[in-house]
MIDOSE-1310 file (N, C-alpha, C; in nm, 2 decimals, decimal comma, always signed):
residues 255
xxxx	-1,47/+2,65/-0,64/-1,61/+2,66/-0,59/-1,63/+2,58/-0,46; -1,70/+2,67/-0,35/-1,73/+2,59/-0,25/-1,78/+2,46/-0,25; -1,88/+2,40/-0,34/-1,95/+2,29/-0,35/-1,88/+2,22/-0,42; -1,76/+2,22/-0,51/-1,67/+2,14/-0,56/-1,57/+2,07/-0,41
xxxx	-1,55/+2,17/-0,38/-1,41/+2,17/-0,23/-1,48/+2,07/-0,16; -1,66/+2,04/-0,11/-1,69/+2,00/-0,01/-1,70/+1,85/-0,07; -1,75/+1,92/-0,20/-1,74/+1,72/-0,28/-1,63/+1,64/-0,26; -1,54/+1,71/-0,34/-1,42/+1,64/-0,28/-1,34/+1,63/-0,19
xxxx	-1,36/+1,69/-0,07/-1,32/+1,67/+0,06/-1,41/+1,52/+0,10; -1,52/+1,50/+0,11/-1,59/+1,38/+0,13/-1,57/+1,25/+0,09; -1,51/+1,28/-0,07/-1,45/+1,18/-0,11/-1,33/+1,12/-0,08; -1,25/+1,21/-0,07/-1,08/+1,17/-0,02/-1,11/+1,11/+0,17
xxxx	-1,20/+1,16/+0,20/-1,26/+1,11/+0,31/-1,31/+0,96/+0,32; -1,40/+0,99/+0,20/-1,45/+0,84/+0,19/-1,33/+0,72/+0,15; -1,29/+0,76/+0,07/-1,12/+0,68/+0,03/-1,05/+0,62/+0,18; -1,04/+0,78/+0,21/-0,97/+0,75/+0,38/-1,04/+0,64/+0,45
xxxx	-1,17/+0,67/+0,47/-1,18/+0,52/+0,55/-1,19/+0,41/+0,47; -1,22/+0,40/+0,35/-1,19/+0,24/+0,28/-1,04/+0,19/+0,27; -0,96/+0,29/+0,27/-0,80/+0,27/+0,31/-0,76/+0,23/+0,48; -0,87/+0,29/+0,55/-0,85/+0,20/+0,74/-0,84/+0,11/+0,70
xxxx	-0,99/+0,08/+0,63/-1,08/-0,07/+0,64/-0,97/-0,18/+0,59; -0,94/-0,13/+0,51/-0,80/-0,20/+0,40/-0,72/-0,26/+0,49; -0,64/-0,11/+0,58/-0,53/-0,11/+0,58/-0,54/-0,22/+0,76; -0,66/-0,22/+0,79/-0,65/-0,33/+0,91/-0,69/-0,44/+0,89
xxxx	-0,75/-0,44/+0,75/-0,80/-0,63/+0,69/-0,63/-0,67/+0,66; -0,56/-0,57/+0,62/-0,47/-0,68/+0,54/-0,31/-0,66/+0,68; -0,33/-0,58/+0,77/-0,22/-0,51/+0,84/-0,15/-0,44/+0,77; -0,10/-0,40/+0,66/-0,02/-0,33/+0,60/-0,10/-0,21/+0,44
xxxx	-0,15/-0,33/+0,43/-0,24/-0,25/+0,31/-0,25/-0,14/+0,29; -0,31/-0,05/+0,39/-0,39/+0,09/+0,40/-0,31/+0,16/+0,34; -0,14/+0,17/+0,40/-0,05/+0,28/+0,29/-0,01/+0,26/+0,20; +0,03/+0,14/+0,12/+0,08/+0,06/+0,03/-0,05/+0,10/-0,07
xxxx	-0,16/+0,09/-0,07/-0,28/+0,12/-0,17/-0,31/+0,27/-0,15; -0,32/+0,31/-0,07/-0,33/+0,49/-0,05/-0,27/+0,55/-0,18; -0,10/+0,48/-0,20/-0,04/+0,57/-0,26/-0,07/+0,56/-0,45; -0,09/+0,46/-0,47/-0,16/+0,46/-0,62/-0,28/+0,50/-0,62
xxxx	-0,36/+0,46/-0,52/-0,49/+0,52/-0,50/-0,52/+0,65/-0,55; -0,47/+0,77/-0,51/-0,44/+0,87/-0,48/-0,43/+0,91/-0,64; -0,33/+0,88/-0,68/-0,25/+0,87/-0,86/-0,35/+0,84/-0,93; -0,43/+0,74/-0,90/-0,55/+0,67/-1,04/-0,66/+0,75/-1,00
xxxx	-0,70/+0,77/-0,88/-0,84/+0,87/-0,82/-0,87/+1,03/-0,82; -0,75/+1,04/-0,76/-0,75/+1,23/-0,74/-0,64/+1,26/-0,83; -0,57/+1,19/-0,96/-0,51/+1,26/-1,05/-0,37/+1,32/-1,00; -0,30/+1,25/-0,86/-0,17/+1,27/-0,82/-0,06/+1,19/-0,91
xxxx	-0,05/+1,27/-0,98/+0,04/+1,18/-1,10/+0,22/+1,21/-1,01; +0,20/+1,28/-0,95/+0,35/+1,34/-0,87/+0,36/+1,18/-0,79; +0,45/+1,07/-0,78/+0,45/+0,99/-0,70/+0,51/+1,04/-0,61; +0,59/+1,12/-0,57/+0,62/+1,21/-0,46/+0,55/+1,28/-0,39
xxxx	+0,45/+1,34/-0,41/+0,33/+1,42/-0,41/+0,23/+1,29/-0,31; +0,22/+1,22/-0,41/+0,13/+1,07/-0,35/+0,21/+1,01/-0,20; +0,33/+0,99/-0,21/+0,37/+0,92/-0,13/+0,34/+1,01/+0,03; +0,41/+1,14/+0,00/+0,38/+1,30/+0,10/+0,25/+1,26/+0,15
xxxx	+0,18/+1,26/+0,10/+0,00/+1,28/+0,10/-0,02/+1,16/+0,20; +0,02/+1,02/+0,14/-0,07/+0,91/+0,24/+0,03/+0,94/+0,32; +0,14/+0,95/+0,39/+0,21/+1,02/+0,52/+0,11/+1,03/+0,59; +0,02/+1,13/+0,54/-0,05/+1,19/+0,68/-0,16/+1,13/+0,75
xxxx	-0,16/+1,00/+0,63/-0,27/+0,86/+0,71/-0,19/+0,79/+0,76; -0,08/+0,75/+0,74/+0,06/+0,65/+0,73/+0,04/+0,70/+0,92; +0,08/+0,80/+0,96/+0,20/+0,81/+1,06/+0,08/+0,80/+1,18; -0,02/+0,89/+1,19/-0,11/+0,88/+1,31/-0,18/+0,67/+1,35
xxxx	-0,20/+0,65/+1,19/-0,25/+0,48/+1,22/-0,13/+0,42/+1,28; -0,01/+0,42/+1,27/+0,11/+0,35/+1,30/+0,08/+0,36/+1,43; +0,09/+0,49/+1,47/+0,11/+0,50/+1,60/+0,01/+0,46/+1,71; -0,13/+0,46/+1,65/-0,27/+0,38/+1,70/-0,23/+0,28/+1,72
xxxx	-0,15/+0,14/+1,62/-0,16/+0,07/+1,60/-0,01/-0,01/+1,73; +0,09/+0,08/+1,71/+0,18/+0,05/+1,83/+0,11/+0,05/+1,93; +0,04/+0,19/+1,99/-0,02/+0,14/+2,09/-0,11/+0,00/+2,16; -0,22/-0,03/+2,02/-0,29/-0,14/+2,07/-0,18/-0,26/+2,07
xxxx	-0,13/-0,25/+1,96/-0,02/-0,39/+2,01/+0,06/-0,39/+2,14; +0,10/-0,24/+2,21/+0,16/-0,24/+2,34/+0,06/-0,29/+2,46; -0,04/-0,28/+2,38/-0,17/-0,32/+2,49/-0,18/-0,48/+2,55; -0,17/-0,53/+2,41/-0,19/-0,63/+2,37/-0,10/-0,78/+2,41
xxxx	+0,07/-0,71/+2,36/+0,17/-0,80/+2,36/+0,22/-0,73/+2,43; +0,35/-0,83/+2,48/+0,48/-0,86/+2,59/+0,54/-0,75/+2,52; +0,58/-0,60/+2,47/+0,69/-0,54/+2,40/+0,78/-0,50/+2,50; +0,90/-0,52/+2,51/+1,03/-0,44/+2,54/+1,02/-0,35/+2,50
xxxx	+1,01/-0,22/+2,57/+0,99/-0,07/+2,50/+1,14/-0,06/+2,50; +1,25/-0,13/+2,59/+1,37/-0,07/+2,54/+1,42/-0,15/+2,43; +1,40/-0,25/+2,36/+1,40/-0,27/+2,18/+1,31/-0,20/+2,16; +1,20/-0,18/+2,18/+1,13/-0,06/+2,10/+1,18/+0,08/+2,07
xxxx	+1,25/+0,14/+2,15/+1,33/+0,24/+2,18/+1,43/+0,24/+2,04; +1,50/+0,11/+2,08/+1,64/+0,08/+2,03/+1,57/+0,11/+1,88; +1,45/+0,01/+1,81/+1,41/-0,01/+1,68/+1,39/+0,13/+1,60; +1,32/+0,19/+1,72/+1,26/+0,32/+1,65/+1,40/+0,43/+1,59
xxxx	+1,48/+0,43/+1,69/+1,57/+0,52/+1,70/+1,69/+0,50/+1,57; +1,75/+0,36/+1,57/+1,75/+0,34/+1,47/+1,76/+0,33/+1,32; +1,62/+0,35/+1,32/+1,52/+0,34/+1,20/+1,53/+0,53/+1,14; +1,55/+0,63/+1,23/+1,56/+0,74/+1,20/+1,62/+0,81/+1,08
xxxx	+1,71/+0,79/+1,11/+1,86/+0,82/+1,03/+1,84/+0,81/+0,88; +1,79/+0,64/+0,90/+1,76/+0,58/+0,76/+1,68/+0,62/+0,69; +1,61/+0,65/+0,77/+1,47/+0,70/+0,70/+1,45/+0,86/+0,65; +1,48/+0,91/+0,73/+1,56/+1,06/+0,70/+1,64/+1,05/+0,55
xxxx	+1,77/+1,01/+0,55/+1,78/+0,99/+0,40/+1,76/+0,95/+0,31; +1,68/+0,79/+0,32/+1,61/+0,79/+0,22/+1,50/+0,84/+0,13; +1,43/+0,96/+0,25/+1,30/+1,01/+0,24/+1,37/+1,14/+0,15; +1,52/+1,16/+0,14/+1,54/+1,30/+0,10/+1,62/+1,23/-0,06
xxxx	+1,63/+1,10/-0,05/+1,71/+1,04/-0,19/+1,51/+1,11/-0,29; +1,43/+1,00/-0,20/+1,30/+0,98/-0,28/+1,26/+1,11/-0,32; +1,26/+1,18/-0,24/+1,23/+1,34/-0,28/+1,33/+1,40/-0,41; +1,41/+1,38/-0,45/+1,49/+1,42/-0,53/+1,48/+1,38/-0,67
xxxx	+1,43/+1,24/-0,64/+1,45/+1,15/-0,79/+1,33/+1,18/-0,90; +1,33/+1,16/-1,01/+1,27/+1,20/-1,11/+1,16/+1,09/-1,08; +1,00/+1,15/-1,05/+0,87/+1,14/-1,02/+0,86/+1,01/-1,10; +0,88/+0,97/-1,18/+0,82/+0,85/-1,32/+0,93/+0,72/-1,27
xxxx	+1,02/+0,79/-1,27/+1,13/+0,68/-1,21/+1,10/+0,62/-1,03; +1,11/+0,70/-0,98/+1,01/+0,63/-0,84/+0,90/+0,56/-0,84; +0,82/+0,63/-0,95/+0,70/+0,52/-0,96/+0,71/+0,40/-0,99; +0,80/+0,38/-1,09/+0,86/+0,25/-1,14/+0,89/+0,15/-1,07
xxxx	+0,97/+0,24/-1,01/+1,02/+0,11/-0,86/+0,94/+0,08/-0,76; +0,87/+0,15/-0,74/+0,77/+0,16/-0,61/+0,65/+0,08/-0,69; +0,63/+0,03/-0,80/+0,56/-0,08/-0,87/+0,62/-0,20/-0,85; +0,75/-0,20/-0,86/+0,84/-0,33/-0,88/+0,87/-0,36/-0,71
xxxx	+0,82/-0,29/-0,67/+0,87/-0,32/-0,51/+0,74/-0,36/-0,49; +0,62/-0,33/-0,50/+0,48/-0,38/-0,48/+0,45/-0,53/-0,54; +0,50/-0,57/-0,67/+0,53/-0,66/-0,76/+0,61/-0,74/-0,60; +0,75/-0,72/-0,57/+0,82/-0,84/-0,50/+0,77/-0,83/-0,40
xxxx	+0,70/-0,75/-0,31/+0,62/-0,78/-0,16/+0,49/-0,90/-0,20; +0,40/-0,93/-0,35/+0,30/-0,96/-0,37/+0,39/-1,09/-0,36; +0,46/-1,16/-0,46/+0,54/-1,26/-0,50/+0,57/-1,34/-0,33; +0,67/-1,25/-0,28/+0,68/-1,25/-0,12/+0,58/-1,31/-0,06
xxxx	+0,45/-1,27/-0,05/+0,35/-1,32/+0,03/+0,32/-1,46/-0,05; +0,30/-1,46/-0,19/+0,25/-1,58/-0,25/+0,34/-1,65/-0,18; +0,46/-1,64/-0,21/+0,54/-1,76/-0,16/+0,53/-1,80/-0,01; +0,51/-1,76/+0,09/+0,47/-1,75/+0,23/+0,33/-1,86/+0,23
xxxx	+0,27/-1,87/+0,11/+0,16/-1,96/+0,13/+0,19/-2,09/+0,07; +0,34/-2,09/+0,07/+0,33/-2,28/-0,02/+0,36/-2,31/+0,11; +0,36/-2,45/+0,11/+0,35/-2,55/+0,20/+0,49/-2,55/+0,28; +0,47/-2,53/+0,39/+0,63/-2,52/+0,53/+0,68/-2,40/+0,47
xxxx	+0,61/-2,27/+0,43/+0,73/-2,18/+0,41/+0,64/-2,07/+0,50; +0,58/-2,11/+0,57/+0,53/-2,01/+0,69/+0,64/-1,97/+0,79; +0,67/-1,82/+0,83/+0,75/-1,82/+0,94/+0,69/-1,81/+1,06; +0,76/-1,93/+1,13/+0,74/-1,91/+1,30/+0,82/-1,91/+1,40
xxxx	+0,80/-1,89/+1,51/+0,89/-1,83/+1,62/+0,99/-1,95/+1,63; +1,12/-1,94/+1,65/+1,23/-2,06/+1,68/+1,33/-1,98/+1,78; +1,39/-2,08/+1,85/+1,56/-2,00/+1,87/+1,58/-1,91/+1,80; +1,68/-1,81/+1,84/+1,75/-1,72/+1,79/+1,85/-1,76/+1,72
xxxx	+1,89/-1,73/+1,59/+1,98/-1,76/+1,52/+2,06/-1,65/+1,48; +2,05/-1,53/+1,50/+2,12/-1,40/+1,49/+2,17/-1,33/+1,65; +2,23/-1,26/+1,67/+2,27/-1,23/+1,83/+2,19/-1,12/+1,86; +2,09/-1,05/+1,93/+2,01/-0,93/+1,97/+2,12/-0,81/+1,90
xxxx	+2,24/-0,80/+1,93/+2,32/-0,68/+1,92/+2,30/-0,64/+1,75; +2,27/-0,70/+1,69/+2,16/-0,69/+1,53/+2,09/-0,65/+1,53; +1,99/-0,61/+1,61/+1,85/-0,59/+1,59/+1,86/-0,41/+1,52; +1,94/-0,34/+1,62/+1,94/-0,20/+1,48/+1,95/-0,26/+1,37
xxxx	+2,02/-0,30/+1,33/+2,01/-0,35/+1,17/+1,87/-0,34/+1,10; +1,81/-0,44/+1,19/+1,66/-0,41/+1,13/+1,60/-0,26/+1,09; +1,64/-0,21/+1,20/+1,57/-0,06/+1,21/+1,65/+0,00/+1,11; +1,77/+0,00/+1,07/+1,81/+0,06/+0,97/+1,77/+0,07/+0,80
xxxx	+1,75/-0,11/+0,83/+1,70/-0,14/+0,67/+1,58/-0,15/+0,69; +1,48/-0,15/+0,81/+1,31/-0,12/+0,76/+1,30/+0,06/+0,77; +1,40/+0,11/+0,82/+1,43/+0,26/+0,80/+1,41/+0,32/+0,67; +1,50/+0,26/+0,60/+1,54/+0,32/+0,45/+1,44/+0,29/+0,39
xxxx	+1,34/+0,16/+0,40/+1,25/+0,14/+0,33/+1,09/+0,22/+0,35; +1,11/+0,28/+0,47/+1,01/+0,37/+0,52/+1,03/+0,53/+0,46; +1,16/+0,55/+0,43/+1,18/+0,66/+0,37/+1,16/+0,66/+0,23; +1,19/+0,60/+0,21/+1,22/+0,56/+0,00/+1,07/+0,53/-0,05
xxxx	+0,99/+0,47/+0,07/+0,85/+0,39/-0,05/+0,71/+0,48/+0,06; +0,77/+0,55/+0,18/+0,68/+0,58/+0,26/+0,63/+0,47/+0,34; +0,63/+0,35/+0,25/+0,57/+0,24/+0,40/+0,69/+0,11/+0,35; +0,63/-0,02/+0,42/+0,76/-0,12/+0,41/+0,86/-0,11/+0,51
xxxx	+0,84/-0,06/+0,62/+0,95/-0,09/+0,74/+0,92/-0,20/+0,79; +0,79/-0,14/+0,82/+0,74/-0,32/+0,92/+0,73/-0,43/+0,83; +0,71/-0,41/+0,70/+0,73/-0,57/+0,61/+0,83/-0,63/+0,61; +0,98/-0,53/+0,60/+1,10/-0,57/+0,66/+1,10/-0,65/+0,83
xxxx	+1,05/-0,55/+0,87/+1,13/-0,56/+1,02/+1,02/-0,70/+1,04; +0,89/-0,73/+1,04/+0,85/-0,80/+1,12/+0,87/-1,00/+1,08; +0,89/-1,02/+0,98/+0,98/-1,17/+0,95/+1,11/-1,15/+1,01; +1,22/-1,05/+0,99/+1,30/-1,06/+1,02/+1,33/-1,08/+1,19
xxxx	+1,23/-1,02/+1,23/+1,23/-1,04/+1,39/+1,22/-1,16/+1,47; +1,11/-1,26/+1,37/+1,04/-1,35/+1,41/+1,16/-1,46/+1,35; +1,16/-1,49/+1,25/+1,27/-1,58/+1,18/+1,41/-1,61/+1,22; +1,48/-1,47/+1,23/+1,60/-1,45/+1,28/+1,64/-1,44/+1,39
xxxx	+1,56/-1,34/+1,49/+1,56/-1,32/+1,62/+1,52/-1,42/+1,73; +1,37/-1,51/+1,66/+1,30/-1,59/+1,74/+1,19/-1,57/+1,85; +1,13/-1,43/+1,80/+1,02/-1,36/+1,83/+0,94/-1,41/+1,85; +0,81/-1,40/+1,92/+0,64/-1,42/+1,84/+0,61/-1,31/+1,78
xxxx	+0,50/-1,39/+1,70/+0,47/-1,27/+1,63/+0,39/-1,17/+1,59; +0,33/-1,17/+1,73/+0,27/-1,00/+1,77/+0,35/-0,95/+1,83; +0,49/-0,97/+1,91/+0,56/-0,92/+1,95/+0,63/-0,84/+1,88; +0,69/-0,89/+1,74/+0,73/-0,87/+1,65/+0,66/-0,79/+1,54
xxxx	+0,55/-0,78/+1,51/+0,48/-0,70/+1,47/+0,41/-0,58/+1,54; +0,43/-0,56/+1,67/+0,42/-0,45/+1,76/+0,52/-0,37/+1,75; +0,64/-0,41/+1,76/+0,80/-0,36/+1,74/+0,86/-0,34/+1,63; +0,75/-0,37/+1,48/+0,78/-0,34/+1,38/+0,72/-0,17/+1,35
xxxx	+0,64/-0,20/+1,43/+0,55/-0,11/+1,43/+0,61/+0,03/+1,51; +0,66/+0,02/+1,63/+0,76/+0,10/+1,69/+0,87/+0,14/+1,58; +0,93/+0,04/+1,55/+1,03/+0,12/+1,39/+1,03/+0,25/+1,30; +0,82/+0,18/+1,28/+0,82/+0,26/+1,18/+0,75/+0,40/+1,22
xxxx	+0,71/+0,41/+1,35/+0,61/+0,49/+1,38/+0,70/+0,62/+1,42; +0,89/+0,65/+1,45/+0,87/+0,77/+1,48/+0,93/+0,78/+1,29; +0,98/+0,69/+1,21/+1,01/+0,71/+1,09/+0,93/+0,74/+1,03; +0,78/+0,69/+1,06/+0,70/+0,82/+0,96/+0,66/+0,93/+0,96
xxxx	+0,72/+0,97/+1,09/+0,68/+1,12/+1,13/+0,82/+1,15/+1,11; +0,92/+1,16/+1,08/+1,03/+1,19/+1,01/+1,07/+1,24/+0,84; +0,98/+1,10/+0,79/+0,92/+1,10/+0,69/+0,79/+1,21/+0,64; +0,76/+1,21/+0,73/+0,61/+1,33/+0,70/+0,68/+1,46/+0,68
xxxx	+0,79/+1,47/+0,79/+0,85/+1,62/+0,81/+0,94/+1,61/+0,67; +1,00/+1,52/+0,63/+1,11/+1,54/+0,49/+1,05/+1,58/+0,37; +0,92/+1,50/+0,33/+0,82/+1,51/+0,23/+0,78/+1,65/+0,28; +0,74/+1,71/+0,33/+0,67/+1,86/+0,36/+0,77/+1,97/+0,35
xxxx	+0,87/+1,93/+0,39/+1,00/+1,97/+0,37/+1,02/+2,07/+0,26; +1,02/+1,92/+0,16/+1,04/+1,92/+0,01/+0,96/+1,98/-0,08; +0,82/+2,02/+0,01/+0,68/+2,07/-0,12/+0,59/+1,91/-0,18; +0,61/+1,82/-0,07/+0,54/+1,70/-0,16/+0,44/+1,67/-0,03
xxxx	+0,38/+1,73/-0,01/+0,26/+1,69/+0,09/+0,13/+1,75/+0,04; +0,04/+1,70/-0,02/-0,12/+1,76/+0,02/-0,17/+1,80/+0,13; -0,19/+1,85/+0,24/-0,28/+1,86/+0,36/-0,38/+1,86/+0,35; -0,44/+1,99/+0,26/-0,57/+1,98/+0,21/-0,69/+1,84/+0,16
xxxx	-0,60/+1,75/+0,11/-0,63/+1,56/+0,10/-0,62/+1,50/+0,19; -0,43/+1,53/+0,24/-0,42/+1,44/+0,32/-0,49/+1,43/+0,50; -0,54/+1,57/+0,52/-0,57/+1,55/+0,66/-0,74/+1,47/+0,63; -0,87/+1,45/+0,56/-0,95/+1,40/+0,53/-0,90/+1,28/+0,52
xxxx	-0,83/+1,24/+0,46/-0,78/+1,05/+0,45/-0,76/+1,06/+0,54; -0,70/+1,08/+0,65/-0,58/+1,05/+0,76/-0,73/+1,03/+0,86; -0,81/+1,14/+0,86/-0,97/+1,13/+0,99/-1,03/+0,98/+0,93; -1,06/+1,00/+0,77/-1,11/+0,85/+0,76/-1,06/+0,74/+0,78
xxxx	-0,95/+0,73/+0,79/-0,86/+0,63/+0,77/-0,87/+0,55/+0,94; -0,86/+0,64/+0,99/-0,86/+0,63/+1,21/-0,99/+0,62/+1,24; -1,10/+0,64/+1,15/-1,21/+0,64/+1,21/-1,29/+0,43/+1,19; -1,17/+0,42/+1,11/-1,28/+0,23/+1,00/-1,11/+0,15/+1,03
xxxx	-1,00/+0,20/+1,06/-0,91/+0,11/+1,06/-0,97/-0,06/+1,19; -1,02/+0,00/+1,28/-1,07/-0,07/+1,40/-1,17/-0,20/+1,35; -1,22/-0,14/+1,21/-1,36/-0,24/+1,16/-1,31/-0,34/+1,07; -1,14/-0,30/+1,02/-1,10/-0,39/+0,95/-0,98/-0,52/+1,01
xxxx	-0,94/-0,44/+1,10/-0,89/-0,57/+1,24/-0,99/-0,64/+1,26; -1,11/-0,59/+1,29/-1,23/-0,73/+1,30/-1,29/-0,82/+1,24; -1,27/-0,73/+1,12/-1,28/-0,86/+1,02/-1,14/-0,94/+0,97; -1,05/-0,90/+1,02/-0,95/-0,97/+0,96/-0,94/-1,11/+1,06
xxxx	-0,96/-1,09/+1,19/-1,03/-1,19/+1,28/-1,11/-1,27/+1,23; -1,15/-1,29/+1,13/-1,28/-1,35/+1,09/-1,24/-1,43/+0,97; -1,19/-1,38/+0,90/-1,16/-1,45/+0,76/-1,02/-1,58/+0,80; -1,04/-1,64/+0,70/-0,86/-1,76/+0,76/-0,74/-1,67/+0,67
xxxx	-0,61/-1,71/+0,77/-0,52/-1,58/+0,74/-0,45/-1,59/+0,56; -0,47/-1,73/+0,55/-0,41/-1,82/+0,37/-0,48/-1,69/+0,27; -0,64/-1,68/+0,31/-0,74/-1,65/+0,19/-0,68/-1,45/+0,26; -0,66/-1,44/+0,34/-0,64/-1,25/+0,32/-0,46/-1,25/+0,24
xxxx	-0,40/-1,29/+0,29/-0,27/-1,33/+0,21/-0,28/-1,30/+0,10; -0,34/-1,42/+0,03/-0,37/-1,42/-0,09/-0,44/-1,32/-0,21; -0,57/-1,28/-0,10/-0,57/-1,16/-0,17/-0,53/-1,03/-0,12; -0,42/-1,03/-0,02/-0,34/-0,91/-0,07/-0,25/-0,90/-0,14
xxxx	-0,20/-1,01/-0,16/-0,08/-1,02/-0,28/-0,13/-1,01/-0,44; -0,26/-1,04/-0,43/-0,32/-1,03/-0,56/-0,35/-0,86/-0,61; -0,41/-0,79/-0,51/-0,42/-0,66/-0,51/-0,31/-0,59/-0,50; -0,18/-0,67/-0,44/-0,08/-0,55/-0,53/-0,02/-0,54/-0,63
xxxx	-0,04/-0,73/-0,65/-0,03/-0,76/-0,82/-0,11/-0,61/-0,90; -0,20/-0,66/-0,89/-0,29/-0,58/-0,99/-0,28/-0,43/-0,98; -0,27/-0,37/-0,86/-0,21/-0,23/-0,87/-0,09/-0,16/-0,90; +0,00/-0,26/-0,92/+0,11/-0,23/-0,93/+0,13/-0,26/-1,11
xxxx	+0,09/-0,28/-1,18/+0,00/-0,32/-1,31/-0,02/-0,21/-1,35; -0,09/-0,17/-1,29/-0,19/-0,06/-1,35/-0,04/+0,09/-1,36; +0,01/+0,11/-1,25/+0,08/+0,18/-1,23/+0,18/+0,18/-1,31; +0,23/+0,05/-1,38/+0,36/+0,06/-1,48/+0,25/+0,06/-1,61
xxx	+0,14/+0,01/-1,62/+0,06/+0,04/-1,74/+0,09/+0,25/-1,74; +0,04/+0,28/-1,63/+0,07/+0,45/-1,67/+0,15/+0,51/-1,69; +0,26/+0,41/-1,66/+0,38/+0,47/-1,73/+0,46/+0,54/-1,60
């Protein structure tokens, strides 16, 4: 029915931009919660299906988001180049392992992987376990590396490149770290449009959802950078790691 279609087009809309809002309060949030979102709200019990779907908010924000950081920070577009390119490969096959695997079983992991990102950040808030920029302790000719393994993780969970890539940059490499999080962001940004094309590929894309999330999502991401400006960085930490606690909960609660 027409008036069912427009209802729920509004809503996945409206989701879309509480997933910007999200996904620029916490930097990373927006796809990481999209994809259970999706599962507990619009009844996408396919975690493949889910993952396909936030894709199509995943890959346009990435790429917004490299740009302002290009704006913003010192980036080497030729490590940018290098990160992105990289990262392809990886992501390409992992996006075609994830596509393959039995729907319940991905979910599982992609809870347990939400579970060790939350744990990850908690630990980031005890006392001297903050990373910041130092000497380089690894040699630049590494840096694919990164791209490869925030590659695979961009393919396999749909997001988590740049969670990889951007400590590793900063810790190992001896980054700052908007540089480093601009360039994570390069990684992941042509891997999710790689990613978008593998999932669609495969029959695991919504459009019909996913293009409404994807408008909301670009339209409030900008409102949640400003506030993330505003709050102290310990207290959003903390409650993003609590929020993936808790979602990622819910998700092995369904089995």
């Amino acid at each position: 029915m027409p008036e069912h279609f427009l209802l729920s087009t509004l809503l996945i809309f409206g989701l879309g931009g509480l997933l910007g809002a999200v996904g620029g309060l916490f930097g990373i949030g927006g796809g990481l919660i999209a994809i259970p979102a999706l599962g507990l709200l619009f009844g996408m019990d396919d975690q493949q299906l889910a993952q396909g779907t936030a894709l199509v908010m995943i890959a346009p924000n990435v790429l917004i988001g490299f740009w302002q950081y290009r704006k913003r920070a010192d980036i080497a577009l030729r490590m940018a180049l290098m990160l992105g390119l990289s990262a392809v490969l990886a992501t390409y096959l992992s996006a075609r392992l994830a596509t393959s695997m039995d729907a319940q079983l991905l979910r599982r992991i992609f809870a347990g992987f939400m579970i060790g990102l939350a744990l990850y950040f908690l630990w980031r808030l005890l006392p001297g376990r903050a990373i910041t920029a130092q000497h380089a302790r690894v040699s630049p000719r590494w840096i694919p590396l990164v791209g490869v393994v925030g590659g695979a993780f961009s393919g396999f969970f749909s997001v988590g490149g740049g969670v990889v890539a951007a400590p590793a940059l900063v810790g190992l490499f001896g980054m700052r770290q908007a540089a480093a999080q601009g360039l994570a962001l390069a990684l992941v940004t042509p891997g999710a449009v790689v990613a978008l094309a593998t999932y669609a590929h495969a029959g695991h894309v919504d459009w019909v959802s996913g293009i409404p999330l994807s408008l909301g999502g670009m339209l409030t991401i900008s409102w949640g950078v400003a506030l993330a400006h505003r709050m102290p960085e310990r207290r959003l930490r903390a409650l993003f790691a609590l929020c993936l606690i808790a979602t990622a909960a819910v998700m092995l609660v369904r089995g």
